[in-house]
C-alpha positions in Angstrom: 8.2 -150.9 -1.5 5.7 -148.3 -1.8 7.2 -144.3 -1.4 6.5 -142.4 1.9 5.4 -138.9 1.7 5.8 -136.0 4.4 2.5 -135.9 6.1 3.2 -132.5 8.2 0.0 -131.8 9.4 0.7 -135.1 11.1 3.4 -133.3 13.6 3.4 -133.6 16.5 5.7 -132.0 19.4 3.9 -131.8 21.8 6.5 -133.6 24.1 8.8 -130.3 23.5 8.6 -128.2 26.8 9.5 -124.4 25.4 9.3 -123.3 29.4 5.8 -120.7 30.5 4.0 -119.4 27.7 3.7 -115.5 29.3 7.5 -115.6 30.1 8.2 -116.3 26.2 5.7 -113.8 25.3 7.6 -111.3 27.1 10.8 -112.4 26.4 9.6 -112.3 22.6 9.1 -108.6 23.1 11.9 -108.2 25.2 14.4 -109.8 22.5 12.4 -107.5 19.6 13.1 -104.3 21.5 16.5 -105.0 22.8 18.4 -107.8 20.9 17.4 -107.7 17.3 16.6 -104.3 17.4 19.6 -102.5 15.4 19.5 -99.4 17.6 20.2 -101.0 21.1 24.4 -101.2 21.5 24.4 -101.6 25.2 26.2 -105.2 26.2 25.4 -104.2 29.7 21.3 -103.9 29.8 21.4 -106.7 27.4 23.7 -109.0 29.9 21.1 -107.1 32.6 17.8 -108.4 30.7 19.4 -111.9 29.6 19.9 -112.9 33.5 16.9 -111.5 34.4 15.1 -114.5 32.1 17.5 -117.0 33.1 20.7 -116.8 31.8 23.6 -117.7 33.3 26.5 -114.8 31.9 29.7 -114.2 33.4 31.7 -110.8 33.1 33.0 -108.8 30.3 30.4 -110.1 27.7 30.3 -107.8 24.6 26.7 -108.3 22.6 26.8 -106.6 19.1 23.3 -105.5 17.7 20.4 -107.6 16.2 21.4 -110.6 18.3 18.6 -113.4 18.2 18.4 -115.3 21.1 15.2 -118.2 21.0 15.8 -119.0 24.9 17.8 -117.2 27.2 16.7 -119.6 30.1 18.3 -122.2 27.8 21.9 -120.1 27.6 25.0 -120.4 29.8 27.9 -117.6 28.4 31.3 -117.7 30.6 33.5 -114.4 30.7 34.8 -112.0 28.1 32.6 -113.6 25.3 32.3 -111.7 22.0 28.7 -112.2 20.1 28.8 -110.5 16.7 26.3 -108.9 15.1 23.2 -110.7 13.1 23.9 -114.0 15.4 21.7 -116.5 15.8 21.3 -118.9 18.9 18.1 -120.9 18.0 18.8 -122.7 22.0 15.6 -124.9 21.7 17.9 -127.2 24.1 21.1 -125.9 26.1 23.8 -123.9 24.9 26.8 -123.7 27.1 29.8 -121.1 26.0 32.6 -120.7 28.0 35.5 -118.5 28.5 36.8 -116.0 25.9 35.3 -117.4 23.0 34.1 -115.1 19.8 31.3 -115.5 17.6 31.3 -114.2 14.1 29.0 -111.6 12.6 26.0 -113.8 11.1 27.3 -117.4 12.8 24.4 -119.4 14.0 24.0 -122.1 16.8 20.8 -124.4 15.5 19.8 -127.0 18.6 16.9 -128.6 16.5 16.3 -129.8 13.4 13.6 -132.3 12.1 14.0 -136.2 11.4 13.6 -136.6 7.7 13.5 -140.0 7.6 9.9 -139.9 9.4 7.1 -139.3 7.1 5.7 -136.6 10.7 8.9 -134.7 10.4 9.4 -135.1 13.8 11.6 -132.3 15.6 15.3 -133.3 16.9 17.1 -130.7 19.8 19.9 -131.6 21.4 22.4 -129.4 23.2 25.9 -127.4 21.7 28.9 -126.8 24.1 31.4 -124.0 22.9 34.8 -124.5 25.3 37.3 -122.2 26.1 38.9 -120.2 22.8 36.6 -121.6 20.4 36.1 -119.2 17.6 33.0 -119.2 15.1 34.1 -117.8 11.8 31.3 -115.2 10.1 27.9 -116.9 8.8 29.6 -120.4 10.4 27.0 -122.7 11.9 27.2 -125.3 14.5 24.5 -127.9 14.6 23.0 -130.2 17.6 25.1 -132.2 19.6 27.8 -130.7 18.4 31.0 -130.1 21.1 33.3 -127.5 19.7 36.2 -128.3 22.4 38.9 -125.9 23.5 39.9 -123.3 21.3 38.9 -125.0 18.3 38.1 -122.4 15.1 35.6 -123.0 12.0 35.7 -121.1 9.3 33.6 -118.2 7.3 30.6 -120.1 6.1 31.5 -123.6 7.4 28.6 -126.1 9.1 30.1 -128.2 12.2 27.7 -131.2 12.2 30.0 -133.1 14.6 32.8 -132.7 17.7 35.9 -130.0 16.6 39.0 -131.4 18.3 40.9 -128.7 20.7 43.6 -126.6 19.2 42.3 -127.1 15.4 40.8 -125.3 12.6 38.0 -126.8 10.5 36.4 -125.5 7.3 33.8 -127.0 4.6 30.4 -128.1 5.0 30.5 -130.6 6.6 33.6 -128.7 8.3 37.3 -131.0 8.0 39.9 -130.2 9.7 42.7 -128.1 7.7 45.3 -127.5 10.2 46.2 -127.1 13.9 45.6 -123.7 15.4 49.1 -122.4 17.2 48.9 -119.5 19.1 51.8 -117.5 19.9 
C-alpha cells in the first residue's frame, strides 16, 4: 500500500459557518481591546460586551484579564462562573457552562481539531458542556465532545478527551480518574 501524504492546500471548510464576516471583524477588535487586553479588569463591561454579541451569561460572572474568546455568539455561561486569567475558549461550536464552575488560569476549551487520518486535514468541531461545579485545574484542556458532568475536577495540565463522571477528579493526558471529589 502506497503512503498518503497531507495535501493541505487541498482543505477545504468551506461547509464551516463562523456566523457574519463584519460581526467577527468587530468582535475581533472588540475581544483585542477588551478581553485579551491585560489592562481591562472589569467583569461587568466584559459580561456587558459578551451579551451584546450573543452570549448568553447569567449573574455574578467574574472574567480575569487576557481572556480569549473565538465566539461569543457560540458561549452560554450560567451564574457565579470564575474564568481565570490567559483562558482560552476556542468555541468554533457551542460551549455551554453552567452554575458555579471555575476555570483555571491558562485552561483551554478547544471545539475543533483536524482529522488526521485524511490526507485534506479536514477540520472536526463539536460542542463541550461544563455542569454544575466542574472545576478546570490551571493550563487543563478539555477537548470536543467532551461533557465534563456535575462538579467533576481535572487537574493542572491534564487534557479531558472524553466524558468526566460527576463528583470525580481526573488527572493525566488523557485525564484517568484518581479519586472521588467529597465536598464537605
Amino acid at each position: 500500500m502506497e503512503k498518503q501524504i497531507v495535501n493541505l492546500s487541498k482543505f477545504n471548510n468551506d461547509w464551516f459557518d463562523a456566523g457574519n464576516k463584519i460581526k467577527r471583524i468587530m468582535w475581533f477588535i472588540i475581544n483585542a481591546l477588551f478581553f485579551i487586553n491585560p489592562l481591562n479588569a472589569s467583569s461587568k463591561l466584559k459580561v456587558f460586551l459578551l451579551r451584546k454579541f450573543g452570549a448568553s451569561i447569567g449573574e455574578g460572572v467574574v472574567f480575569k484579564p487576557k481572556v480569549n474568546i473565538k465566539y461569543p455568539w457560540n458561549l452560554s455561561i450560567g451564574n457565579n462562573c470564575w474564568i481565570g486569567e490567559n483562558v482560552w475558549i476556542d468555541n468554533l461550536a457551542q460551549v455551554t457552562i453552567k452554575d458555579n464552575v471555575c476555570i483555571s488560569q491558562g485552561a483551554m476549551l478547544l471545539c475543533g481539531n483536524h482529522n488526521y487520518k485524511k490526507t485534506t486535514f479536514d477540520l472536526m468541531i463539536g460542542p463541550i458542556t461544563l455542569e454544575d461545579g466542574v472545576w478546570l485545574g490551571a493550563q487543563s484542556l478539555v477537548g470536543p465532545n467532551v461533557i465534563c458532568r456535575s462538579h467533576s475536577v481535572i487537574g493542572v495540565k491534564s487534557v479531558a478527551t472524553k466524558d468526566l463522571d460527576p463528583y470525580s477528579i481526573y488527572r493525566g493526558n488523557p485525564a484517568q480518574k484518581v479519586q472521588e471529589r467529597i465536598i464537605e
